[in-house]
N, C-alpha and C positions, 0 to 999 in steps of 0.2 A: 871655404873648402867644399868640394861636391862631391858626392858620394855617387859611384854609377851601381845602378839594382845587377843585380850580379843573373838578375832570371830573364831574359830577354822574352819572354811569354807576356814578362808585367811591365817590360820598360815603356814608360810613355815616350811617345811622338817628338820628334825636335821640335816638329814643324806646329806644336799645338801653340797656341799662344795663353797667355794667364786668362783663365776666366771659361775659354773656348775648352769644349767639351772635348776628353781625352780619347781617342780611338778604342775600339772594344780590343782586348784581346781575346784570346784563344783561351786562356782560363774563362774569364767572363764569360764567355761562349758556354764551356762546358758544365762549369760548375754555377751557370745563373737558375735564379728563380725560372726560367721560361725553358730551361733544358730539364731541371728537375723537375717541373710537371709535365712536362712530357714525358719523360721514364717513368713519371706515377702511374701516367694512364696509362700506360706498354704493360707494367707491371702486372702478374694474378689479382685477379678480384681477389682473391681469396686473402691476400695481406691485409686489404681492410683499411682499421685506424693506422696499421704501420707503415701502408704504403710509401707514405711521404717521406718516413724516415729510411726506408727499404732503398728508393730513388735518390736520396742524397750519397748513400752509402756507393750506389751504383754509377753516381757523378760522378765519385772521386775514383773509384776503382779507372773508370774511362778516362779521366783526366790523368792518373799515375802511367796507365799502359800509353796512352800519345806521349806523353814527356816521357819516357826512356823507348820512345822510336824516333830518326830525325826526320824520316820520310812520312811519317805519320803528321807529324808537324808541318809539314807542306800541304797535309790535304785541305779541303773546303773542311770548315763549321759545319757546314751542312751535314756534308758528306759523314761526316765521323756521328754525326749527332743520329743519321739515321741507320747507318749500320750497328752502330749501340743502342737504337729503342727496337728494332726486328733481336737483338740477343736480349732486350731485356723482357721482352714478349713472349720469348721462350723461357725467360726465370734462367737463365745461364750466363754468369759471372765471367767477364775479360778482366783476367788477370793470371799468375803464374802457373795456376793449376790446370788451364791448359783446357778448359771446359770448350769456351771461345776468343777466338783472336779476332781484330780490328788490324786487316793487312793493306799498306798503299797500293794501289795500285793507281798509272796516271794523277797521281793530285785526287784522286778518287779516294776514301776509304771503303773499303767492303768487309763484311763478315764470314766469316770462317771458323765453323763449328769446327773443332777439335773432338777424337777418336772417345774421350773420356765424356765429350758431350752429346753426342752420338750414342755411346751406351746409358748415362743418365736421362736421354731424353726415350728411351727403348725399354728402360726398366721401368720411368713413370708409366707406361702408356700400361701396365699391368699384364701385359701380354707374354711379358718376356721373364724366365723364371732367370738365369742364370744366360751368362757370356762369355768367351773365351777365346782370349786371341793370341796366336803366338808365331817367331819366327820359326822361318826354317834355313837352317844352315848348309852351305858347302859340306859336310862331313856326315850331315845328315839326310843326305840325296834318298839314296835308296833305303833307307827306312821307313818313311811316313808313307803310307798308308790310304787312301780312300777308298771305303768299302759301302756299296749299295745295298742296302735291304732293305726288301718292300718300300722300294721310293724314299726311303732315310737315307742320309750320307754321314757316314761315320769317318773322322780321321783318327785314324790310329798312329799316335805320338808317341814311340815309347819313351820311358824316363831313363837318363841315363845319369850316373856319377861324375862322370868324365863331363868336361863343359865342351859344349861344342866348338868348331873349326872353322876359319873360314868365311867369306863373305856371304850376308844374308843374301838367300836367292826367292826366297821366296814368304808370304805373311797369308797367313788364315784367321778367321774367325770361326766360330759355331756358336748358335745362340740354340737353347730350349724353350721353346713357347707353349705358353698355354693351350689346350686345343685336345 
């Protein structure tokens, strides 16, 4: 009786023969010794002896977000391998929380900071004291506000009890920087 692997990332080759070397997969790829030193070196110096442990953690994080994408799954090794050492260069995590994503594109993977990595990469840089970003509503047209003084731009948001209406028309930020 045969048993078929139910992961097709790890199913072996028909076509291998006994003895003959089993085709790499796409796990191997991501999760081998040669992908995880290479996210060591992406990684901050600053991690040090944890590095290695740091790049293991960040293999699998990479290897969990391709396998629950299928188009992710079609791209090149390559491809995925290098758009996850430019985020892990940055020290920013592809996974749920949305820091950075690893998006198909053509058989292609690329990288795509996400708005919460964007602001964590804005707050390291110590420049930036505070950030704030928020919709604006059909209901809340003519309420917001931008007011110029002395070359500042201030939006004026009022807070209301009532939830807003209506589709988003419009998104802001404001950041306060050092300075």
């Amino acid at each position: 009786m045969t048993t078929q692997n139910p992961n097709p990332q790890q199913q072996p080759s028909a076509l291998a023969k006994p003895g003959q070397k089993q085709p790499v997969t796409l796990k191997d790829h991501l999760l081998g010794d040669n992908t995880i030193t290479t996210f060591a070196d992406y990684l901050p110096q600053a991690m040090g002896e944890q590095s290695l442990k740091a790049a293991k953690r960040f293999a699998k994080l990479v290897y969990v977000a391709v396998m629950q994408n299928a188009d992710l799954q079609k791209c090149t090794p390559a491809s995925i391998i290098k758009a996850a050492s430019l985020s892990a260069s940055l020290n920013l995590d592809i996974d749920q929380r949305g820091f950075a994503y690893l998006v198909p594109y053509k058989n292609e993977a690329t990288l795509q900071i996400g708005y919460l990595g964007l602001m964590e990469l804005a707050y390291r840089s110590n420049k930036v004291k505070a950030i704030d970003a928020h919709c604006v509503y059909e209901s809340e047209r003519d309420k917001i506000k931008i007011v110029r003084t002395d070359g500042q731009f201030t939006v004026e948001h009022p807070f209301s009890y009532e939830p807003p209406t209506g589709k988003i028309i419009a998104v802001y930020a404001t950041a306060q920087i050092e300075g």
